[in-house]
C-alpha positions in Angstrom: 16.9 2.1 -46.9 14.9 4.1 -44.8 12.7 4.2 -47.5 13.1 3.3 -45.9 13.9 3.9 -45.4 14.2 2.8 -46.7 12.8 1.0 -44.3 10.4 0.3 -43.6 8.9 -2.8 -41.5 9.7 -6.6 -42.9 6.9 -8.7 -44.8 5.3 -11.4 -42.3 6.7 -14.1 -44.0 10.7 -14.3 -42.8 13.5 -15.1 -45.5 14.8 -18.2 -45.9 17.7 -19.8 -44.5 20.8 -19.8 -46.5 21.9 -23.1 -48.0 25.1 -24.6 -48.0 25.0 -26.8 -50.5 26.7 -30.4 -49.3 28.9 -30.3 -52.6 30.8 -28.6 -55.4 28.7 -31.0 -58.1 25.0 -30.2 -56.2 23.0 -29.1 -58.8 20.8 -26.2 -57.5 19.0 -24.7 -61.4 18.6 -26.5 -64.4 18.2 -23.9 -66.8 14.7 -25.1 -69.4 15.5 -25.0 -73.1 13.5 -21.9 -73.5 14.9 -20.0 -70.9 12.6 -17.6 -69.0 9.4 -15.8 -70.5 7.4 -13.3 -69.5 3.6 -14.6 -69.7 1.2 -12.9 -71.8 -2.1 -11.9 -71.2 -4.9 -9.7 -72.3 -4.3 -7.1 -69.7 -7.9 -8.3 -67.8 -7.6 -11.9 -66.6 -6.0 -12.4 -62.9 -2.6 -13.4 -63.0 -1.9 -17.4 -63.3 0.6 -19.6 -61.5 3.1 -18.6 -63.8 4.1 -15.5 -61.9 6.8 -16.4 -59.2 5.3 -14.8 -56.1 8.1 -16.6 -54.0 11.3 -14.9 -56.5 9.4 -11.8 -56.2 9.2 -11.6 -52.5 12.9 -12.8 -52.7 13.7 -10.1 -54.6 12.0 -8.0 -52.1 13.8 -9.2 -49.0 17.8 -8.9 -50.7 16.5 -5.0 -51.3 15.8 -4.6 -47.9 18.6 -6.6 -46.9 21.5 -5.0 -49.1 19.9 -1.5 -49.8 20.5 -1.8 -53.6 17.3 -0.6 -55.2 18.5 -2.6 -58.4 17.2 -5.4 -56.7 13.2 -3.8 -56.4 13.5 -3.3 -60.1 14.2 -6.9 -60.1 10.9 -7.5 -58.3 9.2 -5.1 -60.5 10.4 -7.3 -63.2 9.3 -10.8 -62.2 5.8 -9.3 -61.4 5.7 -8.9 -65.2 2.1 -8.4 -66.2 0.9 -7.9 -62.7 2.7 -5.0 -62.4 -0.4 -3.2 -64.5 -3.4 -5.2 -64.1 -5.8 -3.8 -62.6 -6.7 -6.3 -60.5 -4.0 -9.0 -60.1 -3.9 -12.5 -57.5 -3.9 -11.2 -53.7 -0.5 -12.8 -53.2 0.8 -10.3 -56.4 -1.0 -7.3 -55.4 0.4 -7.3 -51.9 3.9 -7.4 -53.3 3.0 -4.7 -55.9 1.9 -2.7 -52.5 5.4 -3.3 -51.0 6.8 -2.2 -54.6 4.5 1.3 -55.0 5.4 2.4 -51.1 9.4 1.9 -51.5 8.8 3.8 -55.0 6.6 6.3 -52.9 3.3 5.7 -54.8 1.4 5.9 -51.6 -2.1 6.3 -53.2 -1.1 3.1 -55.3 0.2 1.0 -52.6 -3.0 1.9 -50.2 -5.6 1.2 -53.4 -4.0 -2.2 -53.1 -3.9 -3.2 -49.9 -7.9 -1.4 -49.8 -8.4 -4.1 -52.4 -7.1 -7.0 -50.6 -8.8 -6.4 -47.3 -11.9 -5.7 -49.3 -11.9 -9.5 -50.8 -10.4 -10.9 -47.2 -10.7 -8.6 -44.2 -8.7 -11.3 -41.5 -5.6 -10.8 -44.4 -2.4 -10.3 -41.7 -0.1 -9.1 -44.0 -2.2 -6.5 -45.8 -3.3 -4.9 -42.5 0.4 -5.1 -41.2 1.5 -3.2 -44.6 -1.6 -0.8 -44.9 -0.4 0.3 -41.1 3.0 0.9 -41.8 1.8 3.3 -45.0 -0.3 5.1 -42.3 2.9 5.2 -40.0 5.5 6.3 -42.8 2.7 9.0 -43.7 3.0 10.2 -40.4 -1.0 9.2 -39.8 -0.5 6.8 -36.4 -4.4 7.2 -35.4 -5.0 5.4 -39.2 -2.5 2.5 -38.9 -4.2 1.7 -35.1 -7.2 -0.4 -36.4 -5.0 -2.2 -39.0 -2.8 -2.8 -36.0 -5.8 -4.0 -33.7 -6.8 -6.4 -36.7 -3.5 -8.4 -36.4 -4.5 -9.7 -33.1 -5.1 -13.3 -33.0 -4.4 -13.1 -36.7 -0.6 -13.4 -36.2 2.2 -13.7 -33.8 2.3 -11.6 -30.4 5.6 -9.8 -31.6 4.1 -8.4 -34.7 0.9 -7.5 -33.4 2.6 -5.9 -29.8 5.2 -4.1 -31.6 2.5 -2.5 -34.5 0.7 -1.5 -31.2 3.5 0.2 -29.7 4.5 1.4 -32.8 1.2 3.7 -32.9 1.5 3.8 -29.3 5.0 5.8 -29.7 3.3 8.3 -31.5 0.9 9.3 -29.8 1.6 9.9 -26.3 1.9 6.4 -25.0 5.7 5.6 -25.6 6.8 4.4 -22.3 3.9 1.6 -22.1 4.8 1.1 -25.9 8.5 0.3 -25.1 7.6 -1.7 -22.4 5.5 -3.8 -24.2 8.3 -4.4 -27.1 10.7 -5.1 -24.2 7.9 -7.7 -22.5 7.4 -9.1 -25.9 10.4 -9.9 -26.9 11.4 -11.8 -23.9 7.8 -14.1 -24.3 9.4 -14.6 -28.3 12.9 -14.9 -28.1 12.6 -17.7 -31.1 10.4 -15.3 -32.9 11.7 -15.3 -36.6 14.8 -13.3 -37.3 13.0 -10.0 -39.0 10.6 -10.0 -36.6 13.1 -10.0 -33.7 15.0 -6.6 -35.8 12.0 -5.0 -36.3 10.9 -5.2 -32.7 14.2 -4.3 -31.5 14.9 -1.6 -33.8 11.4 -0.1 -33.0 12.3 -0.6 -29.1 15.5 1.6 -29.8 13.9 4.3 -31.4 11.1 4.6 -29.2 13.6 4.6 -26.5 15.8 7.4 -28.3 12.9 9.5 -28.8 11.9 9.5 -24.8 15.5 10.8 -24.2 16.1 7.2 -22.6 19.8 7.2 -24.4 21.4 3.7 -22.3 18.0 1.7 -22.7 17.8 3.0 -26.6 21.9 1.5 -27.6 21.2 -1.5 -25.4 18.3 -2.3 -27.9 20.2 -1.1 -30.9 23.4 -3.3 -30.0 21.1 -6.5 -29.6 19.9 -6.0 -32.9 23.4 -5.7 -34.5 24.1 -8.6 -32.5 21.3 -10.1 -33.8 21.7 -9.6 -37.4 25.1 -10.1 -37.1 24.9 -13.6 -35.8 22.8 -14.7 -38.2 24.5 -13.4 -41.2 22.1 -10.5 -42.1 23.1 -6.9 -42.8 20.7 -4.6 -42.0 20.3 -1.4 -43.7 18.5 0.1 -42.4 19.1 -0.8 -38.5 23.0 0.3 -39.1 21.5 3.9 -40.5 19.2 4.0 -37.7 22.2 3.0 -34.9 24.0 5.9 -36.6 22.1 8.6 -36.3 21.5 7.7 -33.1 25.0 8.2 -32.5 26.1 11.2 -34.4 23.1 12.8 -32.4 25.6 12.0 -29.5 28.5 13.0 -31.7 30.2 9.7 -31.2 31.3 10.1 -34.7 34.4 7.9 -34.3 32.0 5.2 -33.6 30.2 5.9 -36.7 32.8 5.7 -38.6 33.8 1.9 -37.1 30.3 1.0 -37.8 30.3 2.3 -41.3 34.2 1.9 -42.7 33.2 -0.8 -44.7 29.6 -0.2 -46.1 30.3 2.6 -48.4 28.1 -0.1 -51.1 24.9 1.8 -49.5 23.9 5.0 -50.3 22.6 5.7 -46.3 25.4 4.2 -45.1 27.7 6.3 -47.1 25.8 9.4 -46.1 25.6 9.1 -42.5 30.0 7.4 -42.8 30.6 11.1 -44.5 29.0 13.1 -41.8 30.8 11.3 -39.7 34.1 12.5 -41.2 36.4 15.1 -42.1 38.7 16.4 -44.2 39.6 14.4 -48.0 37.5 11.7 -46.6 34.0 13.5 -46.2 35.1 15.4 -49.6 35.7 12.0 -51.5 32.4 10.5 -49.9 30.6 13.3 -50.6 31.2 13.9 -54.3 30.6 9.6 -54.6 26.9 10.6 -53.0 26.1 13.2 -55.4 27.0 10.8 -58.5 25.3 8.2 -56.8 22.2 10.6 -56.4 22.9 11.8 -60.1 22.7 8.3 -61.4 19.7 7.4 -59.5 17.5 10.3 -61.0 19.0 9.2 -64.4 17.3 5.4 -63.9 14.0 7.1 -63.0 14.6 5.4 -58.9 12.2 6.9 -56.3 13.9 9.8 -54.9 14.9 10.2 -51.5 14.5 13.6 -50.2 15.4 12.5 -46.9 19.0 11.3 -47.8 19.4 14.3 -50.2 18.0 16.9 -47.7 20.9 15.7 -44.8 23.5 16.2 -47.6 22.3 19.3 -48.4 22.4 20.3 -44.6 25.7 18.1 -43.3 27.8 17.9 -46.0 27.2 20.5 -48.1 26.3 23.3 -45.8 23.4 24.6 -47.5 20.5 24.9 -45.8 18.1 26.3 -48.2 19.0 23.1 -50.4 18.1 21.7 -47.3 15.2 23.1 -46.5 13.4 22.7 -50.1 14.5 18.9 -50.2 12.8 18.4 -46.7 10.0 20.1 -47.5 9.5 18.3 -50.8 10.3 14.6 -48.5 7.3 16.1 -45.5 4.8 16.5 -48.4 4.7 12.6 -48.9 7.1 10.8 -45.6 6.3 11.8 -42.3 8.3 9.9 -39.9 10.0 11.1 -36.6 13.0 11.6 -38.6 11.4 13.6 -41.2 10.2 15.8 -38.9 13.4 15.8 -37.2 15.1 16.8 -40.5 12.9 19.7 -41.0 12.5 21.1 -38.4 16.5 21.4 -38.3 16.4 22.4 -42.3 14.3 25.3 -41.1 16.3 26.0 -38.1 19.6 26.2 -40.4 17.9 28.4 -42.7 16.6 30.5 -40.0 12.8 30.5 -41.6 10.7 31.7 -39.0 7.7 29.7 -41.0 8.9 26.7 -42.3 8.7 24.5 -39.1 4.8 24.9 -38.7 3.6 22.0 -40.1 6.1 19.7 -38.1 4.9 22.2 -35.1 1.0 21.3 -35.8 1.9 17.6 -36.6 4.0 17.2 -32.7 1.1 18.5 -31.1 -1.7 16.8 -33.0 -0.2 13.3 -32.6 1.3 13.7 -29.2 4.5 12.1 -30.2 7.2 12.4 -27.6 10.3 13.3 -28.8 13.3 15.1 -26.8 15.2 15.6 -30.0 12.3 17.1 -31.9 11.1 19.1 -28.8 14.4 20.9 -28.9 14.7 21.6 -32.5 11.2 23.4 -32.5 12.0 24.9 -29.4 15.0 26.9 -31.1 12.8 27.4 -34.3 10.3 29.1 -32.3 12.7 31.1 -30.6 14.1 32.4 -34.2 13.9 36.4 -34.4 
């Protein structure tokens, strides 16, 4: 789920709270004689009332939350006609947006959210989403204005944390992680996703300056967090785990992870963390899992295939080719990360470059990524 990861950051709008219901005979559905049907239109008009926009960000949200991608085809599904209009209600296209980035149709996903803004400019959620394309394309000086427009537009969590988020790219990551830290105590009843994000961005950041005690503190608050209200976050439990194995505290991976082997990033990063029959057994369930994901026609993950290449299977020119394939369309700290180690492993004296140019045109600080290219360059 990282892509997000996959990912990436929540939708403004939190999900609901559970409910209990008070009884075994509550109804919750009544079921109408015809059952469900898809609406038909010509394939021109906007998209009536008919279309769920609340089942499809639903859908959405238990995605992100469980990291089955079953459940965005479940989205795609309720959108129904929206899915190929060409131009759909506001409140549809921005969940298409969501839709095209997780299947990694970034040119779709920004046409839309270019559309929306275009019709509303003071439109939160699309600037908050059009910045986070920018940011997952590795293109921090493009999300910044999207990330300016949230301000007065929304809460001072999300518009402080898309700041800092930009800000811990490009050369300003201790005043970024400050102002995330600063935030968060002025919000503390800020909605739960909010609160992950922030936190989980605060970690990162934190990781990245080589700040190690201040970057777990952040990451156990999250779990904490999530964990207190219920939630299990994907992508915040693959993001504590790398964190860790880059520490090789694999034992603590491996309590983190013992019982998440359901998600496919979870898995990955629970066989790294193993040996022996274990890793073997987990790895052979990744590459069906993999297998079976290509079969559907799911977006592929170069990232997740590209470590297993490099970890588990000890092939780094696998590797290499699956990261370079994933830098051509993600660019995140982490896919940099990932290269820059594929090409390391495959001791290619060129491959690096474009994460070289990419560090030193964004100014990203990043002791992790600052050794890895170190090594490259010092390749024979």
């Amino acid at each position: 789920m990282r892509l997000r990861l996959i990912v990436l950051l929540p939708l403004l709008c939190a999900a609901a709270t559970p409910y209990t219901p008070p009884s075994e005979a509550t109804v919750l559905l009544k079921r109408s004689a015809d059952g469900f049907r898809a609406p038909r239109t010509t394939g021109t008009e906007r998209v009536g009332p008919h279309i769920d926009a609340s089942a499809v960000a639903a859908a959405i949200a238990q995605a992100r939350r469980s990291g089955d991608p079953r459940y965005y085809g479940q989205a795609q599904a309720l959108l129904g006609a929206a899915w190929t209009l060409p131009a759909p209600a506001a409140d549809l296209r921005l969940l298409r947006a969501t839709l095209r980035q997780q299947r990694h149709d970034f040119s779709g996903a920004k046409t839309d959210l270019d559309a929306v803004l275009a019709e509303n400019p003071r439109n939160a959620q699309a600037h908050l989403l059009r910045a986070t394309l920018a940011l997952v394309q590795g293109e921090p000086a493009a999300a910044k204005a999207d990330c300016a427009a949230l301000l007065g537009q929304t809460s001072l969590l999300v518009t402080v944390t898309c700041i800092a988020a930009v800000g811990g790219l490009t050369g300003q990551a201790a005043t970024a992680l400050t102002a995330i830290e600063q935030a968060l105590k002025q919000q503390a009843l800020a909605p739960l996703n909010v609160r992950l994000w922030a936190l989980t961005q605060a970690a990162e950041i934190a990781e990245r300056l080589g700040e190690n005690p201040r970057a777990e503190a952040h990451f156990r608050t999250a779990l904490a967090t999530a964990t207190s209200a219920g939630e299990n976050d994907v992508y915040l439990k693959a993001a504590f785990a790398d964190f860790l194995l880059q520490l090789q505290r694999a034992e603590e991976v491996r309590s983190l992870l013992a019982d998440e082997t359901a998600f496919d990033p979870l898995l990955l990063r629970l066989a790294i963390a193993e040996s022996g029959a274990a890793r073997q057994q987990h790895t052979q369930q990744l590459k069906a899992r993999f297998s079976l994901a290509a079969t559907r026609g799911d977006a592929r993950h170069e990232r997740e295939q590209a470590m297993a290449a490099l970890h588990l299977e000890h092939d780094p020119k696998t590797a290499l080719r699956l990261a370079k394939e994933n830098w051509a369309s993600q660019r995140e700290p982490a896919d940099a990360l990932l290269l820059a180690q594929a090409a390391l492993a495959a001791r290619d004296k060129t491959a690096a470059q474009p994460v070289a140019d990419w560090h030193k045109a964004t100014g990203i600080e990043d002791v992790r990524l600052q050794a890895s290219l170190a090594q490259w360059h010092a390749l024979p």
